[in-house]
C-alpha positions as CSV (number, residue, x, y, z in Angstrom):
1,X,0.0,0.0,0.0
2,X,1.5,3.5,-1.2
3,X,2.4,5.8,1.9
4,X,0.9,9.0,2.3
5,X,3.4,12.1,1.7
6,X,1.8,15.4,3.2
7,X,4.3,18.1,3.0
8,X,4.7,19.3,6.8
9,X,4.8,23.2,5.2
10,X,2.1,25.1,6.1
11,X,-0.4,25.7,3.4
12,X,-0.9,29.5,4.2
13,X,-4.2,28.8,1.6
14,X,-5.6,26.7,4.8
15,X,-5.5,29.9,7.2
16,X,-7.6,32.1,4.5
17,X,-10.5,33.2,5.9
18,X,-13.5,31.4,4.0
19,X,-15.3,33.9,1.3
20,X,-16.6,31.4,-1.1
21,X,-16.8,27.8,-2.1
22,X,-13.5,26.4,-2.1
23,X,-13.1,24.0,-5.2
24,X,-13.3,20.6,-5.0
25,X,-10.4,19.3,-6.8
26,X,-7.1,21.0,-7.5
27,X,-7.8,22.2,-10.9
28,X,-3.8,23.2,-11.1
29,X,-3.6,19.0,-11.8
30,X,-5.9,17.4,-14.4
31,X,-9.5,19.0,-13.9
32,X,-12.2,16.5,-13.0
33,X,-15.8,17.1,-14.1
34,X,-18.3,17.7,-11.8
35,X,-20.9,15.3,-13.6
36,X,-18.0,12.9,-13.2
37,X,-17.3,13.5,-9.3
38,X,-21.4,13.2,-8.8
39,X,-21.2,9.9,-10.4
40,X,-19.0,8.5,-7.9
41,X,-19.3,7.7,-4.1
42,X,-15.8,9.3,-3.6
43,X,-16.6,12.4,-5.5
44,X,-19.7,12.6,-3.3
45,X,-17.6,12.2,-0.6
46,X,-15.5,15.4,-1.4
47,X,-18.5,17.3,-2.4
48,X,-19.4,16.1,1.4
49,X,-15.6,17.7,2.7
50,X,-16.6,20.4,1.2
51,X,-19.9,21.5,2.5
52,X,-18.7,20.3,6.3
53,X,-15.1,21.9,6.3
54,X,-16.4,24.5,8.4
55,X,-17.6,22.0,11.0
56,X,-14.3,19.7,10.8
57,X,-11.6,22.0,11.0
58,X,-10.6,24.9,12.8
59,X,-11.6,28.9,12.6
60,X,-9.4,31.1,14.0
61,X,-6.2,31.8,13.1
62,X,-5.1,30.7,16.6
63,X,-6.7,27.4,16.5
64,X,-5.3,26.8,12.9
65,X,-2.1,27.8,14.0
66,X,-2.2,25.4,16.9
67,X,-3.3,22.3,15.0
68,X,-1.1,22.9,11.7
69,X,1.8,22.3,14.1
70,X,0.4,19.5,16.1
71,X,-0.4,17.9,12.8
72,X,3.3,17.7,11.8
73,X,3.8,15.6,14.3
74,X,0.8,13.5,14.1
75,X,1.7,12.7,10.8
76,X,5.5,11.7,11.8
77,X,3.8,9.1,14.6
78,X,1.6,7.5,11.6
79,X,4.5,7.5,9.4
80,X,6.7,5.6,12.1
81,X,3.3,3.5,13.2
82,X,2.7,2.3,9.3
83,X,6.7,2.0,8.4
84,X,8.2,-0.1,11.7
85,X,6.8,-2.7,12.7
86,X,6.3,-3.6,16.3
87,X,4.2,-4.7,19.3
88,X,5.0,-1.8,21.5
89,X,3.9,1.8,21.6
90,X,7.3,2.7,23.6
91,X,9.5,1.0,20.5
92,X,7.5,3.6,18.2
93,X,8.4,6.4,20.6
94,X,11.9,6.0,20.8
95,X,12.2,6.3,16.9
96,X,11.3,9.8,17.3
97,X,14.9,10.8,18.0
98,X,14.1,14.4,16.3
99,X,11.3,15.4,18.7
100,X,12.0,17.6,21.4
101,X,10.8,17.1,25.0
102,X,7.6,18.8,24.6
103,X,7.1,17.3,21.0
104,X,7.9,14.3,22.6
105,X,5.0,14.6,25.0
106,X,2.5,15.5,22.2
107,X,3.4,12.6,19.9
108,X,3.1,10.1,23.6
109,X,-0.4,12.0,24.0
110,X,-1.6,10.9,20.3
111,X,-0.1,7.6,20.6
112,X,-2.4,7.3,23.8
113,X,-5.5,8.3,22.5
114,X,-5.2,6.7,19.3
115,X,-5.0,3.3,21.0
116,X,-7.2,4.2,23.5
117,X,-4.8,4.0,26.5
118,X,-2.4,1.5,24.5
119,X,-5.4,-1.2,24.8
120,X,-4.0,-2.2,21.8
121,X,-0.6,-3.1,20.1
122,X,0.7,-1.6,17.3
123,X,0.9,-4.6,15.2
124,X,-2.7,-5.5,15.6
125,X,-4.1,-1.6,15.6
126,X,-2.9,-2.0,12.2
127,X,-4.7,-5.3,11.3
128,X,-7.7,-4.0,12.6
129,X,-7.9,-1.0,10.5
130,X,-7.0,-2.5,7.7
131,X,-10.3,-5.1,7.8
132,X,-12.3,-2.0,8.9
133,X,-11.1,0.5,6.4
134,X,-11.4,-1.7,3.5
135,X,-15.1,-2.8,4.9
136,X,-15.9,0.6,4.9
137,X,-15.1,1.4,1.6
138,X,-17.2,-1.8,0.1
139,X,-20.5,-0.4,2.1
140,X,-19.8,3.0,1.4
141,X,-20.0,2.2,-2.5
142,X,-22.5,-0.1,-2.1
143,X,-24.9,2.1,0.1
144,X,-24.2,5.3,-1.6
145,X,-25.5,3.7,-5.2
146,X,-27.7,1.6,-3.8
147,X,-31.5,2.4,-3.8
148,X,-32.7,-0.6,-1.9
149,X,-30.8,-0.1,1.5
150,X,-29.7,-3.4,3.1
151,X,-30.2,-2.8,7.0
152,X,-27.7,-5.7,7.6
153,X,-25.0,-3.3,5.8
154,X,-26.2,-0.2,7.1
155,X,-25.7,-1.5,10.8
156,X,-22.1,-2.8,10.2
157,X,-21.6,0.6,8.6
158,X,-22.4,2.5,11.3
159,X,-20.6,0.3,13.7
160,X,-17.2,0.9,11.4
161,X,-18.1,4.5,12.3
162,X,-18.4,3.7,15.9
163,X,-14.4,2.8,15.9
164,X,-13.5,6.5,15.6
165,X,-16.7,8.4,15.9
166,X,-15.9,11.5,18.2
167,X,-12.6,10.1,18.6
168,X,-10.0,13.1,17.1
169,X,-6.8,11.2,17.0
170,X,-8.9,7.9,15.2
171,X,-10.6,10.4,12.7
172,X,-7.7,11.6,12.0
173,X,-6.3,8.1,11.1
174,X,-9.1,7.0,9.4
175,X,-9.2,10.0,7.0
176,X,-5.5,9.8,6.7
177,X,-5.5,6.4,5.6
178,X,-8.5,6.2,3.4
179,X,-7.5,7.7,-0.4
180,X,-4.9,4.5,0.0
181,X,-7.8,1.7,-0.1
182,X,-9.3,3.4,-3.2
183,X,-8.5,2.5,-6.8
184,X,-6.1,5.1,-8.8
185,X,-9.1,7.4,-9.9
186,X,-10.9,7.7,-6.9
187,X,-8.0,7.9,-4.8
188,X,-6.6,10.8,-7.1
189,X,-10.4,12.7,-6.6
190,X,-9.7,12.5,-3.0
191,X,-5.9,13.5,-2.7
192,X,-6.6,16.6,-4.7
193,X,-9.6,17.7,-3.2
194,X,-8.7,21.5,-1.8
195,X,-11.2,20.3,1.2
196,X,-9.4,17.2,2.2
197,X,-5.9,18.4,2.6
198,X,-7.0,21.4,4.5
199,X,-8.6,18.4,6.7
200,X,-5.3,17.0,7.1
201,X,-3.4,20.1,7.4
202,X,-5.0,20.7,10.8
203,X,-4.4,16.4,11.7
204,X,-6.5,15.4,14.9
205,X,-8.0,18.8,16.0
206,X,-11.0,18.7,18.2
207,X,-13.4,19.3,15.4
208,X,-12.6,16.4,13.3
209,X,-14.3,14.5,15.9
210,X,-17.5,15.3,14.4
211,X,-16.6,14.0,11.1
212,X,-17.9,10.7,11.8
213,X,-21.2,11.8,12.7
214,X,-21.6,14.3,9.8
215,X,-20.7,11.5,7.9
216,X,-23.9,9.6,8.9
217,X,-26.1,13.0,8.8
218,X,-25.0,13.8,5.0
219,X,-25.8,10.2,3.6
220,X,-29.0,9.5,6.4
221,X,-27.2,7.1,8.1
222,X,-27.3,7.5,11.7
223,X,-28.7,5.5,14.3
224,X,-32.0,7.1,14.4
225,X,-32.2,7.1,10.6
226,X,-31.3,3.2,10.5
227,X,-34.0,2.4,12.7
228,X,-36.6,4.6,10.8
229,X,-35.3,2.1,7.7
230,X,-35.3,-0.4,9.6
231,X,-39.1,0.7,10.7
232,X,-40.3,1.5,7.7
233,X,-39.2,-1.8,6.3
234,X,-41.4,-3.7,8.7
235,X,-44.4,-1.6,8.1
236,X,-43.8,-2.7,4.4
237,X,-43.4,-6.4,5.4
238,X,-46.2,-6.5,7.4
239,X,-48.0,-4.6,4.4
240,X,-46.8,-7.5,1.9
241,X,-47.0,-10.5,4.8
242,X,-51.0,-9.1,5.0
243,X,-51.4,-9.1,1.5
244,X,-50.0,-12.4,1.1
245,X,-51.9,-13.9,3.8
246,X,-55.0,-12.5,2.7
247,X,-54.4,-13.6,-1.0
248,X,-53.7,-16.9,0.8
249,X,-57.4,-16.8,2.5
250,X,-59.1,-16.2,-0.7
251,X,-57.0,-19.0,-2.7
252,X,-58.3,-21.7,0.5
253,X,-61.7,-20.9,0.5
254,X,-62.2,-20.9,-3.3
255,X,-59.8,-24.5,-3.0
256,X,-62.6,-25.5,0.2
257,X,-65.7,-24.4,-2.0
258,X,-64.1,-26.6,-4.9
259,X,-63.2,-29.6,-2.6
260,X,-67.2,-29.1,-1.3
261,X,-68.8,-29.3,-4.7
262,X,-66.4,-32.3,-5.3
263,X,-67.5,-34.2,-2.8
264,X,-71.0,-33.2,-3.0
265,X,-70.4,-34.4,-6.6
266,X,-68.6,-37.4,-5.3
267,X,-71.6,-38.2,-2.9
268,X,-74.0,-38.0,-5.4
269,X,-72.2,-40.2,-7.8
270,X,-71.6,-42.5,-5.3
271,X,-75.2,-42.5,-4.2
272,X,-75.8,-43.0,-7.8
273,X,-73.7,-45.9,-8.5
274,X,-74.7,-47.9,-5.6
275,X,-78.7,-47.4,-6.5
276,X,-77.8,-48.3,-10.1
277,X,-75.7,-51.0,-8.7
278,X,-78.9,-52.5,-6.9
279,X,-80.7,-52.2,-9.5
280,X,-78.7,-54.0,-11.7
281,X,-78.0,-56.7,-9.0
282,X,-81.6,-57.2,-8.9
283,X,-82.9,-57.2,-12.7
284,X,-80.1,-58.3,-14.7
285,X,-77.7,-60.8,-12.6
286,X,-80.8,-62.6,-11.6
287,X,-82.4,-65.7,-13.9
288,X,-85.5,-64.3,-13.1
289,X,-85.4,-60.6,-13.1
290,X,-86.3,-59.9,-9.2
291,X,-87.7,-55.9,-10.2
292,X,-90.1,-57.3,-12.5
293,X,-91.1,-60.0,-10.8
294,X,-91.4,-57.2,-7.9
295,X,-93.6,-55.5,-9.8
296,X,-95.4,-58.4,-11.5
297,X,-96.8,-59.5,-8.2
298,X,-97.4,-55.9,-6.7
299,X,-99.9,-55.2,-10.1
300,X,-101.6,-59.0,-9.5
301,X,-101.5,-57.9,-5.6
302,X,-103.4,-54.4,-6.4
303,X,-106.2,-56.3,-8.4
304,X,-106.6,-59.0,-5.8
305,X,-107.6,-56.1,-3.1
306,X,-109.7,-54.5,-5.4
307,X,-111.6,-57.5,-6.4
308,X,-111.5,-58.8,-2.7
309,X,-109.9,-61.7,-3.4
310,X,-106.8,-63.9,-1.7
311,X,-103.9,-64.9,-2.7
312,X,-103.6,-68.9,-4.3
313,X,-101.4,-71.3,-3.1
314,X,-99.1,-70.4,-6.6
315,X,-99.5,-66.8,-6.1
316,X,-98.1,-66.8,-2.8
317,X,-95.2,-69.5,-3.7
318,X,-94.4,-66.5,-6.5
319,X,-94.6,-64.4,-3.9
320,X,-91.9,-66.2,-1.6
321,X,-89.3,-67.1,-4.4
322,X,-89.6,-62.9,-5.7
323,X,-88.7,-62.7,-1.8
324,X,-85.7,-65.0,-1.4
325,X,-84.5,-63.6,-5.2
326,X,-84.6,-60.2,-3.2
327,X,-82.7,-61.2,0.0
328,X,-80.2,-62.9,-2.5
329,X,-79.0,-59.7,-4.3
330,X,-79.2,-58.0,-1.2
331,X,-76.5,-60.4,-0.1
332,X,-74.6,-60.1,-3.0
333,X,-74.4,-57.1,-2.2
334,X,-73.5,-57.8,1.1
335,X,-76.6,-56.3,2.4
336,X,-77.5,-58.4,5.0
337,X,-80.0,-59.1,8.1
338,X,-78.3,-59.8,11.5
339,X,-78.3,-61.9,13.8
340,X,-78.2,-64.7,11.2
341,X,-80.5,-66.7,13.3
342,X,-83.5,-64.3,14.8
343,X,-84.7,-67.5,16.9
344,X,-82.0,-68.5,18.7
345,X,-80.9,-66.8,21.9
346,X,-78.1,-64.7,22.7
347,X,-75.9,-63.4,24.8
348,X,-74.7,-59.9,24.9
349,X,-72.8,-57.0,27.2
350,X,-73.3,-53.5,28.2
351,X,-70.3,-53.0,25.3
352,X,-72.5,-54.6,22.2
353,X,-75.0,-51.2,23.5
354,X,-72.2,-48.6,23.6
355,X,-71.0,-49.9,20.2
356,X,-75.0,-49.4,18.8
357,X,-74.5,-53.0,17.5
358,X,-78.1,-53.9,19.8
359,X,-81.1,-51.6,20.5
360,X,-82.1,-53.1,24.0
361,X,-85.7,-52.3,24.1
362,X,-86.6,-54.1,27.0
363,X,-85.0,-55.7,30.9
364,X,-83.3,-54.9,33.3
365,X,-80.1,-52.2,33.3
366,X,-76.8,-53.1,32.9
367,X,-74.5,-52.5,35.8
368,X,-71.2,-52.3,33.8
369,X,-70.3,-53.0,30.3
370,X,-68.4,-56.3,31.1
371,X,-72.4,-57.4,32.4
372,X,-73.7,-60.3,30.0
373,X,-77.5,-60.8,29.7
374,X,-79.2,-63.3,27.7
375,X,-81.7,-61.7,25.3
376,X,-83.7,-62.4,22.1
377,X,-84.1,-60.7,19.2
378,X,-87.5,-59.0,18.8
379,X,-86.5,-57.2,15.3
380,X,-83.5,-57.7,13.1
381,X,-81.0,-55.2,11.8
382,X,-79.2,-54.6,9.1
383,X,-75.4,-54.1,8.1
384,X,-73.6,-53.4,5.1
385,X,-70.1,-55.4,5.5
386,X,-69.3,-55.1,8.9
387,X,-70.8,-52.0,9.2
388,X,-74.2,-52.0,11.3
389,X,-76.9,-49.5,9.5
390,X,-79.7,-50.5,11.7
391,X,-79.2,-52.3,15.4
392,X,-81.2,-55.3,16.0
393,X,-83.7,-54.9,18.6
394,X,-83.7,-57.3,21.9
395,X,-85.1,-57.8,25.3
396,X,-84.3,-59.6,27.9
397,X,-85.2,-63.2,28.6
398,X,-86.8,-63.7,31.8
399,X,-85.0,-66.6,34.4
């Protein structure tokens, strides 16, 4: 990485007082277009230095006096930080040999504050701002052309800021060090803009302290203004995560209504094919078509009663075979009666009632299910399978 070279002259331009915009780049070099500065994040930045150089630097002549000098040998302690490597603050010191006593104490003074009471070594203060320089840099791009702020990005922004927000001797460093992580043309826009070097002519004064925070102002990135984002996004995820959800109402009850007329559909087929099912079972699976036969003897019935006359011996034979041909396609359908023997007797439990299999319509109660009484059946039911449609009907037999 290329080494900063600040000339420790005064620039007698920096103690001018302020009468009109200063120009962003050094048009004395090769002139930069404005449309071409606007188009980048760096140029934004120095259009940024430009409008806050009255926050971030001195006034009087005093103060500038004051800080021009101090910065000389700021700039001699990052020089010596960036150029000898070492794990001790003390090693750095003692390779200012051309500091004076009092120099000496002001370079010890930055040294302190810019490792926060030497809570960290030289060796890794430099690894550390490396990572968190060249992190800064990719969000900074990223978030200034960036329409659709990403809140993850936005928070580790501001907490790169945190590192030397209101912190002179870190802003300092930071602002030092930065044109060096930018490619050639960006780094060139910042190096030569008029506002920058009168930033580091002046090195960690107290007013560079606010750079951090005017920073976030300029691009609406502070704290307050991340949660706002941050807010505003969930307003608009709740918005969507409604919408969806309601969209996802509408698409299950027009799937429900579907699946009801389907099964209504399905019911009424099914209803359908079993009748037509019987019917065939009855008329044409049969020798002797049972429906006709049916109806055969219901039409010779009908005229019996209204010429008050019986039934013949043949008549009702016909009558008992159209019978047992009926009971027989019930079965094959396996329709059929139960008990299979209504005579005999049987024996049930207060278990055969809770399972509806028996309709006990007369005796005594049933202490417990396990009970068994002996009953007979006064009326049989009916099942399809093994599933009872009608319970048989039973009393008890009397000891």
């Amino acid at each position: 990485m290329n080494k900063p070279d600040f000339s420790q002259k005064i620039n007698a331009k920096a103690f001018e007082r302020n009468t009109k915009p200063k120009p962003i780049i050094n048009k004395q070099k090769n002139p930069v277009s404005q449309a071409e500065l606007a188009s980048s994040p760096w140029g934004k930045l120095t259009f940024f230095l430009d409008r806050a150089l009255g926050d971030i630097t001195p006034r009087s002549f005093g103060k500038k006096r004051q800080y021009s000098e101090l910065a000389v040998i700021q700039i001699k302690c990052l020089e010596k930080l960036l150029n000898y490597k070492t794990n001790n603050w003390d090693d750095l010191l003692d390779e200012l040999e051309e500091l004076d006593d009092e120099e000496y104490n002001k370079a010890e003074n930055f040294y302190y504050h810019l490792s926060r009471k030497y809570s960290i070594r030289p060796d890794k203060f430099i690894t550390f701002w490396h990572q968190k320089i060249s992190e800064f840099v990719d969000l900074f791009e990223k978030i200034v052309n960036s329409d659709q702020l990403d809140l993850i990005k936005l928070e580790n922004f501001a907490n790169i800021i945190d590192n030397f927000n209101r912190s002179r001797e870190r802003s300092f460093w930071f602002l030092h060090q930065l044109p060096y992580y930018l490619d050639e043309k960006n780094k060139y826009f910042l190096l030569n803009s008029e506002s920058y070097q009168t930033i580091i002519q002046f090195g960690a004064s107290e007013y560079i302290s606010k750079f951090g925070y005017q920073l976030q102002k300029e691009f609406n990135l502070t704290r307050t203004d991340i949660k706002e984002k941050a807010a505003q996004n969930l307003v608009q995820e709740l918005g969507e995560t409604e919408n969806n959800l309601r969209a996802e109402i509408s698409r299950l009850e027009n799937e429900n209504q579907e699946l009801e007329r389907e099964i209504q559909d399905i019911k009424e087929n099914s209803l359908q094919e079993a009748v037509c099912t019987l019917a065939k079972s009855l008329q044409d699976e049969q020798q002797q078509p049972v429906l006709d036969q049916l109806f055969s003897l219901y039409k010779k019935i009908d005229k019996l009663l209204e010429n008050n006359e019986g039934l013949s011996t043949q008549d009702t034979l016909t009558c008992f075979i159209n019978l047992e041909n009926l009971f027989k396609a019930f079965s094959t359908l396996n329709i059929q009666p139960f008990p299979p023997d209504t005579e005999a007797i049987l024996e049930i439990t207060g278990e055969d009632l809770d399972n509806n299999k028996y309709n006990y319509v007369s005796g005594s109660q049933f202490i417990s299910k396990e009970e068994v009484k002996k009953v007979k059946c006064v009326a049989c039911g009916w099942k399809v399978g093994e599933e009872i449609v009608t319970p048989a009907k039973v009393e008890e037999i009397e000891n």
